[in-house]
C-alpha positions, 0 to 999 in steps of 0.5 A: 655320433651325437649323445646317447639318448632314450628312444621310443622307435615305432614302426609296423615290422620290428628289427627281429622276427621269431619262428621255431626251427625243425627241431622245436627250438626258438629261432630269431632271424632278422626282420626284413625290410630296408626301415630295419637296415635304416634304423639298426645304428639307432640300436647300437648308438642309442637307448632303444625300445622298439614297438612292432607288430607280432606278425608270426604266431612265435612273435605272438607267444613271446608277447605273451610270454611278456605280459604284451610288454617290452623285453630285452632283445640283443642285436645281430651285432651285440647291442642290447635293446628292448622290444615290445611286440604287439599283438592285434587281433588277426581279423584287424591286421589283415583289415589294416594291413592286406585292405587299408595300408597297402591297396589303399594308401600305399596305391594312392601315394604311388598313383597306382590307380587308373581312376575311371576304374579303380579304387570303389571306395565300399563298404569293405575299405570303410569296414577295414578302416574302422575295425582294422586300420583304426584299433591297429594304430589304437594298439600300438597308440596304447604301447607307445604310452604305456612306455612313455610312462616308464620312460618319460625322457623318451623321444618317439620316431614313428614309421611310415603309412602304417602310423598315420593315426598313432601320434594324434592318438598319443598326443591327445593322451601325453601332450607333452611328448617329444614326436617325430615320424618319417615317411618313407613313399611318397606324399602325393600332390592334393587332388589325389587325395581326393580319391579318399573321402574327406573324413579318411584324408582329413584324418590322415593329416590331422594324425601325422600334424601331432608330430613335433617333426615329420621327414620326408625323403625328397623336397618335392613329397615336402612340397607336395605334403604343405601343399595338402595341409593348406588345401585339405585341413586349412593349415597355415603354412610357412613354406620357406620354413617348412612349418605347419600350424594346424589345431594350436600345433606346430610341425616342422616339415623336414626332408633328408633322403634315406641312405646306405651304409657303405661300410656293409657293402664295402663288406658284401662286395668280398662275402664268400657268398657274393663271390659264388654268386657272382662267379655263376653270373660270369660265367653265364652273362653275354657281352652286355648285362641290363639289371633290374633288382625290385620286388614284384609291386606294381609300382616298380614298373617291372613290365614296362621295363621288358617292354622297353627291352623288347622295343630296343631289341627291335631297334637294334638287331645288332645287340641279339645274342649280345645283352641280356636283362637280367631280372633279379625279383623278390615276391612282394605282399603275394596275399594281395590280389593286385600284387599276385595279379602284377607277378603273373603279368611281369612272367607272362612279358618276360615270356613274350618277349623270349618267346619272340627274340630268343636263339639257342644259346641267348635268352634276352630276359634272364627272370629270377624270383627269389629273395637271394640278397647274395645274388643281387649284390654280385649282379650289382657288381657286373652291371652294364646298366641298371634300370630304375624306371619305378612309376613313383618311389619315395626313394629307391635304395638300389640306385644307390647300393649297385652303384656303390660297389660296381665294377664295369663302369655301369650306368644308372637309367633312374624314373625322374619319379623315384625320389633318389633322382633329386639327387642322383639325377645329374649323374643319371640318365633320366627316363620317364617311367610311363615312355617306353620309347624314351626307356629303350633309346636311354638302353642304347644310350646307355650301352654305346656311352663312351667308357670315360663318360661312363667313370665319370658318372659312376665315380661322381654317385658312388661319392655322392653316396658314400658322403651321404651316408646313413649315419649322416641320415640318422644324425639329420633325424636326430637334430630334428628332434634336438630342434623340436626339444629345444623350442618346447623347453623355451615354450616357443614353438610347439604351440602357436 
């Protein structure tokens, strides 16, 4: 682990979250996502202050219990940080997050849309731009100054497509800050982002060009983020070096994939907790378990996904009564019509489908919604096949956390769009996330593989994965930073 530091950590969900119990009592429960996994090792190595959106109304009394700066916080595992939790207007926040964040950018750079019919850019999504996605990144601009200010020495790592205008914000306020951000979806190839209007995607590169570092997970969103910055700013770009120079500015473009810890699934596999759930899974599964784990975002593909199932249950009469799909769903951004829309769609097919194939004793799609980590842990460990057929993802966790403590020899069909393929590919089988076809030959593929093959490709992954590690992805992170420091501290490279 490289030298402690002091770390200014800027992300829209913050690593706590507060709410009160039955009893009145303050409470504080971890915060969700994988960003909040990805960083915890940050809090307990380094110097941390992490700015985040108060998202609940206790989040918003302890801001202001705070006078809306930071406090300290102390981690699951013991390790002391400060938290400052911003609280925007709710109007705003939901302009920022339920119009701009997510129907807007998070379609986009997943190609969500189908074009002739969607999105119309109106008069909503300018509004929400301008008196939602804009003072949002203002407030946490106005936070990440003001502990700039207290700590001068401190890197800053924003997060995602949340952010895309705070570091421009802070740059134009403290030119000599040290500016890193990750993203973690995908970046799409040009011509997609000219679904926005100019002013929208010119501002969203010009805003994360004021970082010193931006990562990416895979080279092929890298490829496609220099390629924009040449086509839609006029940037000049040094692909072989990954540098961009826009605006008297210099950005290295990094790409490092995400990863696990192995050492917290190393745990889970034997958590009383999994073992229960696993036990129930036992006892219901049939000869062959296919698994899916995903939330219900459109992206994930969950649909197609049992309309492959059904085209191979066709194909094979022989696997009725032998496999089962068991899909293990968490409800994903339900406030968002195009999201509520997508898990009527996935209950209606797991419907259809059963309602075709199912006999007294089998039913083919076992369709579970609810967010029971314990569950998709034990499921991770009886799998036959695991697909991952995700129209686009910036990575994909799962294909590397199943793998990593299954049992049964179980095989990866991985969408050849998800960015864990760049690396996971070759141990895969690789589908086309649009070729429902191609998905239910890979099932039949999958299940009749040899059971050597099967090791060996499970084998070579859970290596890759475990040498890969997330301490490995931190460190890479931090080395960037190191690099960026050390080309302004000789006035070389941050200005061209």
């Amino acid at each position: 682990m490289s030298a402690r530091r002091q770390l200014i950590v800027v992300a829209n969900r913050g690593p706590v979250s507060y709410a009160r119990d039955g009893d009145g009592t303050r409470i504080a429960k971890r915060g969700g996502g994988g960003l909040v996994t990805a960083l915890r090792s940050l809090v307990e190595h380094h110097d941390v202050t992490w700015i985040a959106s108060a998202m609940t109304d206790e989040d918003r009394a302890v801001s202001d219990e705070n006078g809306g700066g930071a406090f300290a916080e102390t981690s699951r595992e013991g390790s002391p940080y400060r938290l400052r939790l911003v609280a925007h207007d709710p109007s705003a926040f939901d302009w920022y997050y339920n119009v701009v964040a997510n129907p807007t950018l998070w379609f986009l750079q997943h190609y969500m849309w189908g074009l002739p019919y969607a999105p119309d850019i109106d008069l909503g999504l300018h509004n929400a731009w301008f008196n939602g996605y804009v003072p949002v990144n203002e407030g946490f601009a106005a936070a990440t100054i003001a502990e700039l200010d207290a700590n001068p020495d401190a890197s800053v790592f924003f997060h995602d497509y949340h952010l895309y205008l705070a570091p421009k914000l802070v740059r134009e306020q403290r030119p000599d800050a040290l500016l890193a951000q990750f993203i973690h979806i995908p970046w799409p190839e040009t011509d997609y982002w000219h679904v926005l209007p100019e002013h929208l995607r010119r501002a969203v590169h010009e805003g994360v060009l004021a970082n010193d570092i931006l990562g990416l997970h895979t080279q092929r969103w890298k490829r496609n983020f220099l390629r924009a910055c040449e086509d839609i700013l006029g940037a000049e770009v040094d692909h072989e070096d990954g540098v961009v120079v826009h605006d008297g500015r210099r950005t290295l473009v990094t790409s490092h994939p995400i990863a696990i810890d192995p050492q917290e699934f190393d745990e889970l596999r034997d958590d009383p907790g999994v073992l229960e759930q696993e036990r129930l899974i036992v006892e219901r599964r049939p000869e062959f378990l296919v698994l899916r784990v995903d939330r219900t975002d459109p992206s994930k593909n969950v649909v197609r996904g049992f309309r492959a199932f059904a085209l191979f249950l066709d194909m094979h009469p022989e696997m009725h009564g032998r496999v089962t799909l068991l899909a293990l769903l968490d409800p994903s951004r339900q406030d968002i019509p195009e999201y509520s829309e997508y898990l009527a769609a996935i209950q209606r097919e797991a419907r259809t489908v059963n309602d075709r194939f199912q006999t007294e004793g089998w039913v083919p799609v076992d369709l579970q919604v609810a967010d029971n980590f314990a569950q998709s842990v034990a499921a991770y460990k009886q799998y036959d096949v695991l697909l991952v057929n995700a129209v686009f993802d910036g990575l994909n966790l799962v294909s590397k956390e199943a793998p990593l403590v299954n049992d049964r020899g179980g095989v990866l069909i991985l969408s050849e769009n998800t960015g864990a393929h760049e690396e996971l590919g070759e141990w895969a089988l690789t589908v086309n996330p649009f070729d429902v076809y191609g998905q239910a030959q890979a099932i039949n593929e999958a299940l009749t593989m040899d059971v050597a093959e099967r090791r060996r490709r499970l084998e070579a992954t859970q290596d890759s994965v475990r040498r890969h590690d997330l301490a490995a992805w931190i460190a890479a992170q931090l080395a960037d930073l190191d690099r960026a420091g050390v080309a302004f501290a000789h006035g070389d490279d941050r200005r061209s």
